[in-house]
C-alpha positions, 0 to 999 in steps of 0.5 A, a space after each residue: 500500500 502506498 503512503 497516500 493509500 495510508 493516509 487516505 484509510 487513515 482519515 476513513 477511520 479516524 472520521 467515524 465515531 468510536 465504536 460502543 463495547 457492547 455487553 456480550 449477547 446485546 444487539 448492536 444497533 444498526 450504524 447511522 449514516 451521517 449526512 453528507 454534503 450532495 455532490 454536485 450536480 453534473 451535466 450528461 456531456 452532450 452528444 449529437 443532436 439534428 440540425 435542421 438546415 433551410 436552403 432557399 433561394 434556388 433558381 431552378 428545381 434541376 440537380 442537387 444541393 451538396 452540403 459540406 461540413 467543416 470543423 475548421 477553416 482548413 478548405 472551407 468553403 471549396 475544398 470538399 476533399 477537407 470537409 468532415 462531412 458531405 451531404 446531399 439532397 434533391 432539389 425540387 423546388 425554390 427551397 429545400 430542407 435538409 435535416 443532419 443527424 449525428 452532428 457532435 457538439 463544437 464549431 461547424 460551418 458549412 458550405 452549400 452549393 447547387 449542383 444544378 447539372 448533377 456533374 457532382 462538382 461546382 462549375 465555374 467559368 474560364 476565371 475561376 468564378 462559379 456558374 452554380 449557386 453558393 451558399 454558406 452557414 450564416 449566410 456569410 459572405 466574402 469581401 473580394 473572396 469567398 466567405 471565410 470561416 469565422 463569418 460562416 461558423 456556427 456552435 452546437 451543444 448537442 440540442 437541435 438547431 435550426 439554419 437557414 441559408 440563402 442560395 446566391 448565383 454570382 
């Protein structure tokens, strides 16, 4: 037994009251516990909750909507190989909702683009500028740019959330 393992047997002892002799044959009452302070009330540490994501503003109701997820600012907003997450859903109309399951609690932000000819990746034109509709969380924009991460990010704490982010075509 270690010194501190002592010690901490030590105090245990020394902290309950002496123990009565009692007359041989007597029944010995039963011990009485002694009140104690409550221990603190502690939070179930927060797991994943759904995110309810409204995507409006789409010009036509061709194609699918790509979401990605990002935990960092690491390729965000064009870079999908570093997104955490990619998620995708049909577009039928001038707005579509999107519901995320298993979202764990921290900083997130995301991405949104339609990919209105279903080719699986965000056109652009001959100078780089997108030909497809953007959108980011927070409805973020960029100055002389794309959006950058700290503008889009967003904190969740394991209750559902619900966003809404606009579509634009540049």
């Amino acid at each position: 037994m270690t010194a501190t393992g002592f010690a901490i047997l030590v105090a245990l002892a020394m902290s309950q009251p002496p123990a009565e002799a009692a007359e041989p044959g007597t029944p010995v009452p039963p011990a009485q516990s002694q009140p104690s302070a409550a221990a603190p009330a502690v939070e179930p540490p927060a797991g994943p909750a759904p995110v309810t994501v409204e995507l409006v503003g789409f010009r036509s109701a061709r194609g699918k909507v790509r979401l990605a997820l990002y935990r960092s600012k690491d390729g965000f907003p064009t870079d999908l190989s570093k997104a955490t997450r990619v998620d995708e859903a049909a577009v039928t109309g001038k707005r579509v909702v999107v519901t995320l399951e298993g979202l764990e609690p921290g900083i997130w932000a995301i991405a949104a683009y339609h990919d209105e000819n279903g080719n699986g990746e965000l056109d652009t034109n001959v100078v780089g500028i997108p030909t497809e509709g953007l959108g980011v969380s927070n409805d973020a924009k960029g100055s002389f740019g794309p959006p950058k991460f700290e503008g889009a990010r967003f904190e969740l704490d394991g209750t559902p959330r619900r966003l809404r982010i606009t579509i634009r075509y540049l």
